[in-house]
MMTF fields as JSON, N, C-alpha, C and O atoms, coordinates in Angstrom:
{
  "mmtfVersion": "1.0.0",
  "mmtfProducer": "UNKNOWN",
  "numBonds": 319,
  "numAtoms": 320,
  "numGroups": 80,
  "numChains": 1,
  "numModels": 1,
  "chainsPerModel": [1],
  "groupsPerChain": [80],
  "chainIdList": ["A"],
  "bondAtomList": [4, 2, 8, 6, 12, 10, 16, 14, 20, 18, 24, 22, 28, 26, 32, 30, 36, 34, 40, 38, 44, 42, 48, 46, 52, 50, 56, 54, 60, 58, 64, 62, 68, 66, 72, 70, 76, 74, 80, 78, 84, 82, 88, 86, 92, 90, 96, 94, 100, 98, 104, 102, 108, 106, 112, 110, 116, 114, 120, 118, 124, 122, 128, 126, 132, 130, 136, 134, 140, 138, 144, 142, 148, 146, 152, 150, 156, 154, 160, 158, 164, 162, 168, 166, 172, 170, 176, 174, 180, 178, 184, 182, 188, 186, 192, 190, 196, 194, 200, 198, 204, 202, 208, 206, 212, 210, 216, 214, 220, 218, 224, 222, 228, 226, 232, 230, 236, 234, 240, 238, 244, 242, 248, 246, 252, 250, 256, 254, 260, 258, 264, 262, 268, 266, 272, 270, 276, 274, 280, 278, 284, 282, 288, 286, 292, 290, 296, 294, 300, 298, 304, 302, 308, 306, 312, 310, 316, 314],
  "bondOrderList": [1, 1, 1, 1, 1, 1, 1, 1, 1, 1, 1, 1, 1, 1, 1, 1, 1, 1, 1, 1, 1, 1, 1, 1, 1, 1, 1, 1, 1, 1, 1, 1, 1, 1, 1, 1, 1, 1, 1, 1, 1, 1, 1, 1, 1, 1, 1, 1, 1, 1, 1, 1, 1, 1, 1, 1, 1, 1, 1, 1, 1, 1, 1, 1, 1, 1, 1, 1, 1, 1, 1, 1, 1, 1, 1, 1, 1, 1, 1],
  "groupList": [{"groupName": "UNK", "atomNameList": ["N", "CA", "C", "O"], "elementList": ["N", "C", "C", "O"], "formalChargeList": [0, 0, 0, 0], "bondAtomList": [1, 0, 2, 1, 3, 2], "bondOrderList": [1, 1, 2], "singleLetterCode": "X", "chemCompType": "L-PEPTIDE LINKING"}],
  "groupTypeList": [0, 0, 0, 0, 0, 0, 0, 0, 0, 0, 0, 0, 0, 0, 0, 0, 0, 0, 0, 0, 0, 0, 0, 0, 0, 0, 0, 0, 0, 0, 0, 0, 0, 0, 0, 0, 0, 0, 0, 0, 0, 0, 0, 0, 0, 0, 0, 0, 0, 0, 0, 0, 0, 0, 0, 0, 0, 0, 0, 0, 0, 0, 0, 0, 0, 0, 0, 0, 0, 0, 0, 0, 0, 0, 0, 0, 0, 0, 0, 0],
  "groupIdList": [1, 2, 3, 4, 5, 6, 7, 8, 9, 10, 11, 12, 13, 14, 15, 16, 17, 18, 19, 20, 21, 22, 23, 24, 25, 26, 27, 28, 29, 30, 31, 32, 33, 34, 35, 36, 37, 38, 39, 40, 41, 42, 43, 44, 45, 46, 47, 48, 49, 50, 51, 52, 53, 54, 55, 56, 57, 58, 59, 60, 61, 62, 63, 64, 65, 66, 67, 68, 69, 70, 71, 72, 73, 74, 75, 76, 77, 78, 79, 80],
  "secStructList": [7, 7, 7, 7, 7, 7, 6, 6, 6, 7, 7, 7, 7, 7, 2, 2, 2, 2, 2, 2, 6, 6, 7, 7, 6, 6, 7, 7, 3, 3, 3, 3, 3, 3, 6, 6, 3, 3, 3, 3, 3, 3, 7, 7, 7, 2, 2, 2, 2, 2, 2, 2, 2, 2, 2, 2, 2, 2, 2, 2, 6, 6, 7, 7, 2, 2, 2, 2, 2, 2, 2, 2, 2, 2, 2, 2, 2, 2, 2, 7],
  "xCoordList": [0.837, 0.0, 0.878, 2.041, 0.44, 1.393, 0.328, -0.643, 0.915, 0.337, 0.928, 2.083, 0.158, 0.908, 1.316, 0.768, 2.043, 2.638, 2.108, 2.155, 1.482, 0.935, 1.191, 1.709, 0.68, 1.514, 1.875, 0.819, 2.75, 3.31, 3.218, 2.928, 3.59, 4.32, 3.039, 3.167, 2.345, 1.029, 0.155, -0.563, 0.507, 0.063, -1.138, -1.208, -1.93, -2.799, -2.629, -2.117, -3.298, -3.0, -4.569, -5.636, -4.327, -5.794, -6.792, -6.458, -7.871, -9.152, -8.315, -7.657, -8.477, -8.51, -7.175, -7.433, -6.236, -5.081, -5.46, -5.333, -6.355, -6.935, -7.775, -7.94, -8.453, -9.594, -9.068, -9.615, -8.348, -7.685, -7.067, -7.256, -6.332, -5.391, -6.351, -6.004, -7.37, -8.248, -7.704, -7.589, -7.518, -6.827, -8.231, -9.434, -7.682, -8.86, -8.364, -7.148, -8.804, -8.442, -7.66, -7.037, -7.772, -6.779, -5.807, -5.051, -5.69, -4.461, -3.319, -3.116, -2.517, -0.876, -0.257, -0.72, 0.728, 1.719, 2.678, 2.927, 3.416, 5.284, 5.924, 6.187, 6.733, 7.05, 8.817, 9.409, 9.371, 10.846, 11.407, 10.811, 12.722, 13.189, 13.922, 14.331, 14.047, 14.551, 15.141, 14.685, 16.522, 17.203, 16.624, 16.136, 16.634, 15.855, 14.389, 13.857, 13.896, 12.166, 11.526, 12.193, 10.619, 10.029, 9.038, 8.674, 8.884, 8.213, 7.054, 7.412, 5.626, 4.614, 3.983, 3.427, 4.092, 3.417, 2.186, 2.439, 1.211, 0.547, 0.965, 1.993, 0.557, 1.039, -0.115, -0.788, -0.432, -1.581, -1.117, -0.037, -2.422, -2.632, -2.42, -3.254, -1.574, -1.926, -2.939, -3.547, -3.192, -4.529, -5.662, -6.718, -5.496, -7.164, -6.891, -7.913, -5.86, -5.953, -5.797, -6.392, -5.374, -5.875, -7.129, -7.674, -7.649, -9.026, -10.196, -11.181, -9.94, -10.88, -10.553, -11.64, -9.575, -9.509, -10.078, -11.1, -9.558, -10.262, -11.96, -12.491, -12.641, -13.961, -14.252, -15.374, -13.767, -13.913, -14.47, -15.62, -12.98, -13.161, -13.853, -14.282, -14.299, -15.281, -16.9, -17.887, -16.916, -18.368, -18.716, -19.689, -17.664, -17.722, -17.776, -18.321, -17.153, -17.581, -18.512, -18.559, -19.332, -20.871, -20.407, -21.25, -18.861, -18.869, -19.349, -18.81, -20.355, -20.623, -19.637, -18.895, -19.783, -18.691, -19.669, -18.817, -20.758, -21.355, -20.539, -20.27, -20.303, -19.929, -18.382, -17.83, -17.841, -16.462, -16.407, -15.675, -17.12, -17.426, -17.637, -17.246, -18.177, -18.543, -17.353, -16.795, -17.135, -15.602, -14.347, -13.513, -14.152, -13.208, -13.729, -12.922, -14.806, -15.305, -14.958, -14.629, -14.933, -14.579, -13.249, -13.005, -12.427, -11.257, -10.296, -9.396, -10.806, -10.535, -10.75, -9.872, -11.971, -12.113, -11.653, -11.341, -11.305, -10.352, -9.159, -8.364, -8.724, -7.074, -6.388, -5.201, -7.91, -7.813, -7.637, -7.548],
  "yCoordList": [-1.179, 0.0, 1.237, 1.084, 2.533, 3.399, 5.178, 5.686, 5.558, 6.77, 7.957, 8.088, 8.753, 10.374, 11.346, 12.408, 11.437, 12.416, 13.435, 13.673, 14.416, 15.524, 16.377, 15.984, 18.062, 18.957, 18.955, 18.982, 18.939, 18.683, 16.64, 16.117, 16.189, 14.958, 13.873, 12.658, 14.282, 13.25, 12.259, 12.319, 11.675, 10.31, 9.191, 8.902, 8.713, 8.211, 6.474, 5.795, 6.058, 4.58, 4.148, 4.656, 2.684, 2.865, 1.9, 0.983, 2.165, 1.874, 0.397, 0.295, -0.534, -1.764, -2.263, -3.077, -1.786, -1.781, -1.62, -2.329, 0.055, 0.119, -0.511, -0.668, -0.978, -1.799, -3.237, -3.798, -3.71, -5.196, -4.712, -5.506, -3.602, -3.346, -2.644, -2.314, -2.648, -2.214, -0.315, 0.076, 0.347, 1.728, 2.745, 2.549, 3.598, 4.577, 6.107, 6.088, 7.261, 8.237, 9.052, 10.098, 8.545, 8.285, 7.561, 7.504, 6.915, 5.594, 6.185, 7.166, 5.502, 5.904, 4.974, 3.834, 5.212, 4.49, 5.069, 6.274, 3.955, 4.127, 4.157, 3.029, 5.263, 5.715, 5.283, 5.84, 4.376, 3.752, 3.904, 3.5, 4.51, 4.164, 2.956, 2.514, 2.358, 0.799, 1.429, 1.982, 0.972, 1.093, 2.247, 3.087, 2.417, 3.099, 3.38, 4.303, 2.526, 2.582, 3.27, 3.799, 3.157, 3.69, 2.215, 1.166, 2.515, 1.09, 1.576, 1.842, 1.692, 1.873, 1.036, 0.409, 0.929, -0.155, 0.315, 1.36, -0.065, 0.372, 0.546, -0.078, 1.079, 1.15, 1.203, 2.231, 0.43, 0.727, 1.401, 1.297, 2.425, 3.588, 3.011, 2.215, 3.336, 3.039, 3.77, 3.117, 4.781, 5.142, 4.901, 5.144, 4.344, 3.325, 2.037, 1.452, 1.414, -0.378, 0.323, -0.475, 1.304, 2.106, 1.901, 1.009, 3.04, 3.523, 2.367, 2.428, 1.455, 0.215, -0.389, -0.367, -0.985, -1.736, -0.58, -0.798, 0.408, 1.484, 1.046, 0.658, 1.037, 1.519, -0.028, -0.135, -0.944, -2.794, -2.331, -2.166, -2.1, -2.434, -1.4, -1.821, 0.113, 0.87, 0.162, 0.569, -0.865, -1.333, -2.413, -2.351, -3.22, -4.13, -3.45, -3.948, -2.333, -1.721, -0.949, -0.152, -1.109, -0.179, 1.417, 2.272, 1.854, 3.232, 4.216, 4.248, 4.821, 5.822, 6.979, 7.389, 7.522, 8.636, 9.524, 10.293, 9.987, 10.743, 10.731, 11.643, 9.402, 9.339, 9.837, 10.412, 9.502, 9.928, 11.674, 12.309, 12.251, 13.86, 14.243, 15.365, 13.5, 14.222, 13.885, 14.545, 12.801, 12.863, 13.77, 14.193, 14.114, 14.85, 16.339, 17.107, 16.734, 18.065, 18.061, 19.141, 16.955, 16.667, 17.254, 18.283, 16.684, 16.406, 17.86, 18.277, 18.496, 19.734, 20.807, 21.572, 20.751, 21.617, 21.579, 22.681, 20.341, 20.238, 20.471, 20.567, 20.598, 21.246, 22.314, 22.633, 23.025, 24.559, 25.326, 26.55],
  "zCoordList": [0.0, 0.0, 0.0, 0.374, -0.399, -0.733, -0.114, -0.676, 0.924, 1.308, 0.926, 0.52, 1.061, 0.866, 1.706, 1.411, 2.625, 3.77, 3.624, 2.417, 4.267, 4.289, 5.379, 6.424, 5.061, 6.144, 7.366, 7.999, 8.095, 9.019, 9.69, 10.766, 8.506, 8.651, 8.817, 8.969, 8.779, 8.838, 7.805, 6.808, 8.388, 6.788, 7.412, 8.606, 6.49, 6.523, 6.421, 5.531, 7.751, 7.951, 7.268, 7.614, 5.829, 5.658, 6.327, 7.078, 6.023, 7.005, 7.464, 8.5, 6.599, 6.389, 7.725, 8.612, 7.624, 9.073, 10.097, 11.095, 9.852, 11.54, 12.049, 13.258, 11.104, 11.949, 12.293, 13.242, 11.812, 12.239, 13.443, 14.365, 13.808, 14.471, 15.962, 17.096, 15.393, 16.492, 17.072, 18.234, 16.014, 15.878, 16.369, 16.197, 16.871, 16.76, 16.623, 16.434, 16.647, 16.566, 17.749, 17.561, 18.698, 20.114, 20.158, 21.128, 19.133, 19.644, 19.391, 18.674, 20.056, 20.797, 19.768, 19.801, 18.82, 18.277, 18.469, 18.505, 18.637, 18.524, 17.901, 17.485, 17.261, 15.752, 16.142, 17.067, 15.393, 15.166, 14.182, 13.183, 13.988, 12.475, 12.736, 13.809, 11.213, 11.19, 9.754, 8.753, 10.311, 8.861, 8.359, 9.115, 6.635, 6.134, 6.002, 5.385, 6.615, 6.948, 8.432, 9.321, 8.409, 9.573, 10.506, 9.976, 11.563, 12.065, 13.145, 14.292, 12.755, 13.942, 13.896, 12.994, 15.846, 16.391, 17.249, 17.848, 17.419, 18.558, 19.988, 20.253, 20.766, 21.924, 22.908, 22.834, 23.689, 24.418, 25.441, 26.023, 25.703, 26.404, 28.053, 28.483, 28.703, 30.185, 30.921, 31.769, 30.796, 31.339, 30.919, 31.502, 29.747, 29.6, 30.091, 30.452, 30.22, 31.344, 32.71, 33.433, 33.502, 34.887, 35.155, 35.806, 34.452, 34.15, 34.207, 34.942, 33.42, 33.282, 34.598, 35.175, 35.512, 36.73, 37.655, 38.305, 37.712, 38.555, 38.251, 39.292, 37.372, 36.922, 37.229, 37.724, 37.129, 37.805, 38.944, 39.351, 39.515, 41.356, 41.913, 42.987, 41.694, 42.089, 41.871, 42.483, 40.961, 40.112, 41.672, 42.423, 41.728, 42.796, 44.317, 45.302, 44.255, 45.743, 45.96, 46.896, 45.128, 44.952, 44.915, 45.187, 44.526, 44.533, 43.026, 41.919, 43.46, 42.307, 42.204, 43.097, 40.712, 40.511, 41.243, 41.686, 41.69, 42.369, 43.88, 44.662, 43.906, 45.554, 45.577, 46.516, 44.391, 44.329, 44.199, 44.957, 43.328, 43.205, 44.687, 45.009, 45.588, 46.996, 47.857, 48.733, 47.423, 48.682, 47.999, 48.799, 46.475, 46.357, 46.632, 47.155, 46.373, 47.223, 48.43, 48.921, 49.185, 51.089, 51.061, 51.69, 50.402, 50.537, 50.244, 50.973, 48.907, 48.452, 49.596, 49.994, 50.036, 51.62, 52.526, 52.978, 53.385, 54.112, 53.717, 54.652, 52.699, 52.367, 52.044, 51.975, 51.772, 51.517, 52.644, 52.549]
}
């Protein structure tokens, strides 16, 4: 397959890659040169595998982000 680099260095990965590759318009790749070529890999995001065990183990401790919004309001007041 053959892309076209465009202004300020940006080139187009096509559909057919990203979607195997499970790509989205957020995704993190890791840009390598190899030899004379270039090499991107995906890179998964660590704050989306955080984020998801966080959003697990809050599900299992019955905590709502409501309940979390009120204890960081707690918390912000007492430190001010």
């Amino acid at each position: 397959m053959v892309t076209r680099m465009r202004e300020k260095g940006q080139v187009t990965i096509p559909a057919n890659i990203r979607e195997s590759l499970h790509l989205n318009r957020d995704s993190i790749l890791s840009v390598t040169k190899v030899g004379d070529g270039i090499l991107l890999t995906p890179k998964p995001s660590v704050f989306e595998a955080v984020s998801d065990k966080f959003s697990k183990a809050a599900k299992v401790k019955g905590i709502s982000l409501d309940d979390l919004l009120t204890d960081l309001k707690k918390v912000r007041h007492n430190k001010v």
